[in-house]
Each structure stands twice: as structure tokens, then as C-alpha cells.
N, C-alpha and C positions, 0 to 999 in steps of 0.2 A: 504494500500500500504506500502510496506517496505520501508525501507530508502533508499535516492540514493546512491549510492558508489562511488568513485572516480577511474578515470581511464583513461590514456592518448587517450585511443581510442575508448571509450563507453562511453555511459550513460547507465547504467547497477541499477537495485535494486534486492534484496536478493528474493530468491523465501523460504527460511525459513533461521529462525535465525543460525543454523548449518552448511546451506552450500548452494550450488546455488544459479545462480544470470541469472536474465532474461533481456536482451540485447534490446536496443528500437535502432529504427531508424538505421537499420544495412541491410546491402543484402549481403547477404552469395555469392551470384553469383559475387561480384565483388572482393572476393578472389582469385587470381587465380596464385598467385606463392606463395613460401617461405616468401617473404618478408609483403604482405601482409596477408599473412596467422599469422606469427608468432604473432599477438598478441589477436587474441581467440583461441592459443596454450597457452599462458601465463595464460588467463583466464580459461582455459581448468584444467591448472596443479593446480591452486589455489581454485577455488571452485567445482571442481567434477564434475558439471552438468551444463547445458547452455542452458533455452526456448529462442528462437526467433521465435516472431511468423509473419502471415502475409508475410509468404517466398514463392513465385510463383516457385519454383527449377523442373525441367525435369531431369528424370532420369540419364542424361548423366552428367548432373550437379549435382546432387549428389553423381553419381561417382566419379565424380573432387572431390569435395570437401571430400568423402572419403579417394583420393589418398593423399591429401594434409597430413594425418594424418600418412598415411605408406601403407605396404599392405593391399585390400581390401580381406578380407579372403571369401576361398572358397570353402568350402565342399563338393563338389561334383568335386572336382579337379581329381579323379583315375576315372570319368567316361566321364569328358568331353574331346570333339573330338577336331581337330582343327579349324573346321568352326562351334562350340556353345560359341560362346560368354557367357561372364563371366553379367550376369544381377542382374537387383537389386530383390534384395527379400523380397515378399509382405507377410504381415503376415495380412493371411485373410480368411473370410469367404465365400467369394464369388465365386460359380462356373462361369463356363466356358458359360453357358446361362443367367446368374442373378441372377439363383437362392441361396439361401444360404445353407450349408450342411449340412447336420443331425447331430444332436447333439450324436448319436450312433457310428457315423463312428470315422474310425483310424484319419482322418486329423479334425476331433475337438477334437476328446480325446486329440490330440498332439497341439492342442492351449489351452487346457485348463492344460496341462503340465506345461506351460508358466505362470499359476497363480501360481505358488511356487519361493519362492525368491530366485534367481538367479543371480549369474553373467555367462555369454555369454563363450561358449566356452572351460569352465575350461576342458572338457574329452577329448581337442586336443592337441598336441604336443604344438601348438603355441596357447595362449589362445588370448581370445580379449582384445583389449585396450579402444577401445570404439564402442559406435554405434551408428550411427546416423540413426533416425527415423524421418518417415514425417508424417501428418496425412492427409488420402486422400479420405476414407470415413468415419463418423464419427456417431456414434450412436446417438437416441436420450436422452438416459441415461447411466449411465456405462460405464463399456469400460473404466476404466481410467486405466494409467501407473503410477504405484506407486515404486519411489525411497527409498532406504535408505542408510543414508552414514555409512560406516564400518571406515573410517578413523576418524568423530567426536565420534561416539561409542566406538571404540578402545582406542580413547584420553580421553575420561569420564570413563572407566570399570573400577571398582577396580582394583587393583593389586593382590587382593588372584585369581580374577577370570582370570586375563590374565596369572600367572604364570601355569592354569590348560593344556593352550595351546600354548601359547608362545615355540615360535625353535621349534615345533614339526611339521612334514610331516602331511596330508593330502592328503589320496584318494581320484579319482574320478571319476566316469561311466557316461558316458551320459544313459543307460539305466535302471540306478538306480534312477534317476527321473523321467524315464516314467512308472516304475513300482508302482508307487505310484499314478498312476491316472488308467493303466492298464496292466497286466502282458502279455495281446495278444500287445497291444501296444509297451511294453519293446521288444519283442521277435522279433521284424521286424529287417532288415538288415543295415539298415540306422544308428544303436542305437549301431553298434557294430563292425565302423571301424577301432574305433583308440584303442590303449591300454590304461588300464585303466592307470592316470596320475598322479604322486606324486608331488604336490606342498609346499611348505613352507608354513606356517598357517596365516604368514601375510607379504605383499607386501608392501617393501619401496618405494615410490618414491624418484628416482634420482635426482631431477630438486630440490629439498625441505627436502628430509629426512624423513618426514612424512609417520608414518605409514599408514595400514590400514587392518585390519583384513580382509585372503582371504577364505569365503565359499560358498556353492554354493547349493543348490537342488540336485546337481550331485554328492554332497563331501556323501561317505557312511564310513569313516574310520579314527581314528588318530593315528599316530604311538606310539604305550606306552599303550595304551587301548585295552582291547576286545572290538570282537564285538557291543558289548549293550551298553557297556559305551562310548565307542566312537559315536555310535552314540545318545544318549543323548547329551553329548559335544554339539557337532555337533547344534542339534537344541536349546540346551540351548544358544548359541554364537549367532545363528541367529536370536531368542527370543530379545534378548539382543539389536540388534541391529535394530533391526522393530520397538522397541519402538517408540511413535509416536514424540516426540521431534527430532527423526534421521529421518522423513522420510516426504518426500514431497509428496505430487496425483497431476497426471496434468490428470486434464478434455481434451479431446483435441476438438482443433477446426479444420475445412477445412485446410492446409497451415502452421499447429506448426512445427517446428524444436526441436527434442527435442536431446541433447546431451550428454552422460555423459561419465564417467572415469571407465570402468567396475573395474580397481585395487581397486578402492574403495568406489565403489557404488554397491551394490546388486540391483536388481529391481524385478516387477511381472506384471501380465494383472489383471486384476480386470473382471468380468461377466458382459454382456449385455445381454440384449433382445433378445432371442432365432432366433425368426425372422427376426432382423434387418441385415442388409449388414456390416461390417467394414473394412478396409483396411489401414494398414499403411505401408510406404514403411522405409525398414531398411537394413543399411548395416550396417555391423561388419568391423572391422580395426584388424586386428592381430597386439599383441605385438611384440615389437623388444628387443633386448639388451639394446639398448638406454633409453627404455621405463623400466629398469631392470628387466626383465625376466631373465636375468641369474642368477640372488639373491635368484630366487623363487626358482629355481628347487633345490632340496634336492639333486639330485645326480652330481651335476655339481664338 
């Protein structure tokens, strides 16, 4: 067990020595304005990532508590009617009868997408800030969600290596990471609504100042490089930063909350049992200004 932490409103211990910290004796349901919210917003800003587990939450309640954080983002916003509700979204294997889906088809190629390290969103106008995940079915093995902080990686990189990306712009496609599991997969319409999206290479937080290196499965380019070397760059930075000192695995159980700061947390899925059912429920939070998005964008 890590050490306890001090904190006016938790008993909290470190889920790694780098970052995150998992919350005991808390109900996330009994957050329910600003006031009460603002102090696992505090802890939010300060350690990146937040397990609570043993959280009973119904979807409408997770919606709450995504609102608490800003907008819940919504992808499928240019097709939704006015009577489709905005719902939470299951990342799962599980058909519409029980069964689980073939490991051949488009919707597991695109869960298995999800096993390259990631942050949420970077190929939208508005990227994410965070996501909150539930766990609601859970494997008998596998299947874990693996974090890594880019803000403690970023704080330990040499200085020859941050000056190779440092101020520089950064592309990126949403279906430039699904071509890397399947080219029929990249080619679907879903992969190819938003324009591809120029970010800054690393995202301050406002609340701290604290950097945090910003890249993504989706980043295919750096401004100042070709092709090839940029993306080397590219995965030599997220090399970097997956080292296992930056990076946490939550096992999940029935009921985890798991939380984190997309500006400076990359994550991934880890492989299950072909067989087995999984299902966690996740919603993304879209960044605001406040959250400094306006710092990122290179053409602001």
C-alpha cells in the first residue's frame, strides 16, 4: 500500500510514486454542485488520475458528475435529432443478444484501436479534458486500462530530448490510428469528420503551470520535420513516456471509477479473452479555455 496523503477532504494514497492517488470512503453521487465538486477538481489538477472504487453510479449520475467537469462531449452531434438524447458511451464487446463480437469485424478492430497510447479526442476541434470510466463488466483476466503521465515524463526528459520538440505544432487524424490496426477500418466515415488538428507539443496547465507533453496514437506529424522523422519523434516521445516508472495498470473490478486528466495523461486497453463479455461505461469532458486550450492551439 502507498503512503496516505494529506488532504482537507480525502483520505487519499498514491496509486504510483509519479502520480495518482486513489480516494477511500468517498460517493461520487453526493457531489452535486460546484461547491462540493471543487475539491476532486483540486485533486483532479494535482495528481492527473483519481481510482474510486466501490461507486454504485447510474448513468444519469455519471452524466452529473461529467457535467460537473464542463461539457460532456459529443460526437455524433451533426447526426443527432432533437428527440436522441445525448447517452453515455459503452466501450464494449457485447452484442445486442449476449453474444460477444468477432474479433474480424470493424467494431473490434476499433476496440482494439484503443490498445495504442492515447489521449481522447486530440483529431476534434475541442479535445478532451478528461474521462470518466466505470467498470460494469469485467473480465476474468486482462482487460486492464493502462495510464501514463506525460506531465512526470516531461518533468524527468533530458533537455537535449525536449529541445527536439519543445514550441513545435503537432498533427493529428483520428484515422491515422485506425490505420495502424486496419486500412478498411481507417476508411469508414466516422474517422473522417473533423479536420485534421494542429496542437502545441505540450499543454500547460493553468491552475499550476505544469507542463505536460501533448501526443496521441492520432499525432502523425511535427512541424520542422518530414515525414519519417517526424514520425519517429512522434513515437520516440511516447517510448519515453510509457516507460514503466510513468505508468500505472488498473485491473478493474465490478463498480471502479477511474478518472484522469487527458492534458497529461496518455492511456490504452490492454487484451482479454476473446470470449469473455466487457463493458465499461465512459464519458469524455471536452476542454474549455479555462482548462487552457487556447495555449495549445498553434494558430490562435
Amino acid at each position: 500500500m502507498h503512503k496516505n496523503l494529506s488532504h482537507p477532504s480525502f483520505t487519499m494514497t498514491h496509486l504510483t510514486p509519479a502520480f495518482g492517488v486513489e480516494l477511500h470512503d468517498v460517493d461520487l453521487t453526493a457531489l452535486c454542485d460546484a461547491q462540493s465538486f471543487a475539491p476532486l477538481r483540486e485533486v483532479f489538477e494535482e495528481h492527473s488520475a483519481i481510482l474510486i472504487k466501490n461507486q454504485h453510479i447510474t448513468d444519469a449520475q455519471h452524466m452529473a458528475l461529467g457535467r460537473l467537469f464542463g461539457e460532456i462531449e459529443d460526437r455524433n452531434a451533426d447526426i443527432r435529432t432533437p428527440d436522441d438524447p445525448l447517452t453515455v458511451s459503452q466501450v464494449s464487446n457485447i452484442c445486442p443478444d449476449g453474444s460477444v463480437t468477432d474479433q474480424s469485424d470493424m467494431h473490434s478492430l476499433h476496440l482494439k484501436s484503443n490498445m495504442l497510447w492515447h489521449a481522447d479526442s486530440t483529431f476534434m476541434p475541442r479535445p478532451a479534458l478528461t474521462n470518466i470510466l466505470i467498470g460494469r463488466v469485467v473480465t476474468s483476466i486482462g482487460g486492464a486500462t493502462e495510464l501514463a503521465s506525460t506531465r512526470a515524463a516531461w518533468a524527468d526528459m533530458p533537455e537535449e530530448k525536449k529541445e527536439k520538440i519543445r514550441g513545435r505544432g503537432v498533427w493529428h487524424r483520428y484515422s491515422h490510428s485506425r490505420a495502424k490496426i486496419s486500412k478498411e477500418l481507417a476508411s469508414l466515415p466516422m474517422f473522417h469528420k473533423w479536420d485534421d488538428q494542429h496542437w502545441r507539443s505540450t499543454w500547460t496547465n493553468p491552475k499550476n503551470g505544469k507542463d505536460a507533453l501533448y501526443l496521441a496514437s492520432h499525432a502523425y506529424a511535427v512541424d520542422g520535420y518530414d515525414e519519417d522523422d517526424g514520425a519517429k519523434l512522434i513515437d520516440e516521445m511516447i517510448d519515453f513516456c510509457t516507460q514503466e516508472d510513468y505508468v500505472y495498470r488498473h485491473q478493474w473490478q465490478e463498480d471502479d471509477v477511474l478518472i484522469w486528466d487527458q492534458r497529461a495523461v496518455l492511456h490504452r486497453g490492454t487484451p482479454w479473452p476473446e470470449n469473455e463479455p466487457r463493458k465499461l461505461s465512459s464519458i469524455c469532458v471536452s476542454a474549455s479555455d479555462e482548462d487552457g486550450l487556447n495555449s495549445l492551439r498553434m494558430d490562435a
